[in-house]
C-alpha positions as a Markdown table, in Angstrom:
| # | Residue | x | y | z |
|---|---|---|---|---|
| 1 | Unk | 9.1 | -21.2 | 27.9 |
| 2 | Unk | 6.7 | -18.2 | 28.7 |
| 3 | Unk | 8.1 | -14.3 | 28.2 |
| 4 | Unk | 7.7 | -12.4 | 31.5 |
| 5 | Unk | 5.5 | -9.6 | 31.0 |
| 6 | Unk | 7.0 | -6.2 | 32.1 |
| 7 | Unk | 3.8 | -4.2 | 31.1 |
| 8 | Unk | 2.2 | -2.2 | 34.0 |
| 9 | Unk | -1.3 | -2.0 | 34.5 |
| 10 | Unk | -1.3 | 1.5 | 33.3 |
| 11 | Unk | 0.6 | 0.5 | 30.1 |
| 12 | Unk | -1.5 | -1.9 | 29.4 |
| 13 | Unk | -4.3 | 0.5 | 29.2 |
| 14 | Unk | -2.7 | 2.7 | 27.6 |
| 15 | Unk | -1.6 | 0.4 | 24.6 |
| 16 | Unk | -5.6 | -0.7 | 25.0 |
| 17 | Unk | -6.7 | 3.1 | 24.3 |
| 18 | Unk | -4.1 | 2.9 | 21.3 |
| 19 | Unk | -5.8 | -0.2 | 19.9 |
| 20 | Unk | -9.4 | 0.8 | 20.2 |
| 21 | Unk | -8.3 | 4.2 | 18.8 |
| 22 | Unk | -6.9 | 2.9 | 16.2 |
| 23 | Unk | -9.4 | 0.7 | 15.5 |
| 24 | Unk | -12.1 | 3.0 | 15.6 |
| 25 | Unk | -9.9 | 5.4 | 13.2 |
| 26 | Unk | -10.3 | 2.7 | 10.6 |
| 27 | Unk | -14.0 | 1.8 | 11.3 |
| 28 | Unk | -14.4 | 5.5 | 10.7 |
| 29 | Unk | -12.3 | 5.3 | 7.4 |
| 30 | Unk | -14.4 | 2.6 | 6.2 |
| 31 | Unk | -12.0 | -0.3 | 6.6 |
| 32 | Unk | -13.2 | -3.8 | 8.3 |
| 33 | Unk | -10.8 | -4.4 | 11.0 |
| 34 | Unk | -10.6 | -8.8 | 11.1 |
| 35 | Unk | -10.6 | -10.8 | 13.9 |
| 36 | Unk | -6.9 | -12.2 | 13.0 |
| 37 | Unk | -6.7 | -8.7 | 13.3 |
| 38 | Unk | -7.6 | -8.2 | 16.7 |
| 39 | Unk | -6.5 | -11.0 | 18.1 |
| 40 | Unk | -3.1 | -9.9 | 16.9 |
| 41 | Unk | -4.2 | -6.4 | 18.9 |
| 42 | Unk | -4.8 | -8.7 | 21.8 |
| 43 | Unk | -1.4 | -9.8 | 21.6 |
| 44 | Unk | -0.3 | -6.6 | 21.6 |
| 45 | Unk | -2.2 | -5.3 | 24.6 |
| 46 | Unk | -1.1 | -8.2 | 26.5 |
| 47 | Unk | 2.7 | -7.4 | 25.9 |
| 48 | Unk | 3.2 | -11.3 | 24.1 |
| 49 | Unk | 4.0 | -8.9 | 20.7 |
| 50 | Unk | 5.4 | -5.7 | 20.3 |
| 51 | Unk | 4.4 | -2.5 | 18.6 |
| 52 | Unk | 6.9 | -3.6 | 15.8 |
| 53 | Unk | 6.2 | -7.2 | 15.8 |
| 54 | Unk | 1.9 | -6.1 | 15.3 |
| 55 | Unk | 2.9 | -4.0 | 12.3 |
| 56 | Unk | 5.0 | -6.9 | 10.6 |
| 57 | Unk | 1.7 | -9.4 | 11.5 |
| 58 | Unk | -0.5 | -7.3 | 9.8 |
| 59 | Unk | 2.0 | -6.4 | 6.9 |
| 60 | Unk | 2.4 | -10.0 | 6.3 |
| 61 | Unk | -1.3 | -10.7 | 6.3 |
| 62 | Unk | -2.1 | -8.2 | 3.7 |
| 63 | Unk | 1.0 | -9.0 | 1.4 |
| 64 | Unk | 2.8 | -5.7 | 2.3 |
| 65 | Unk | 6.1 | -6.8 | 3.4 |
């Protein structure tokens, strides 16, 4: 069974211009964003995953739970 999505067009930008901020943020800091990484960002964009639920992905990957 599929999730309906309740993320607006403008939302969806929004948590976008969050993503490739943060991204960038990292580049700038040095650090090599994956693509498990940014397909977990994709996720995120695409409201299947939540703010909380793309931290725990990423905390999981790098052993920080």
């Amino acid at each position: 069974m599929m999730a309906i999505s309740t993320t607006t067009k403008t939302e969806s930008v929004a948590r976008q211009r969050r993503v490739d901020a943060a991204i960038h943020s990292g580049e700038m800091e040095g650090v090599h964003v994956t693509s498990a990484t940014r397909a977990d960002a994709g996720d995120y964009v695409a409201d299947r995953i939540t703010s909380a639920e793309l931290v725990e992905r990423a905390r999981a990957r790098y052993g920080l739970s």
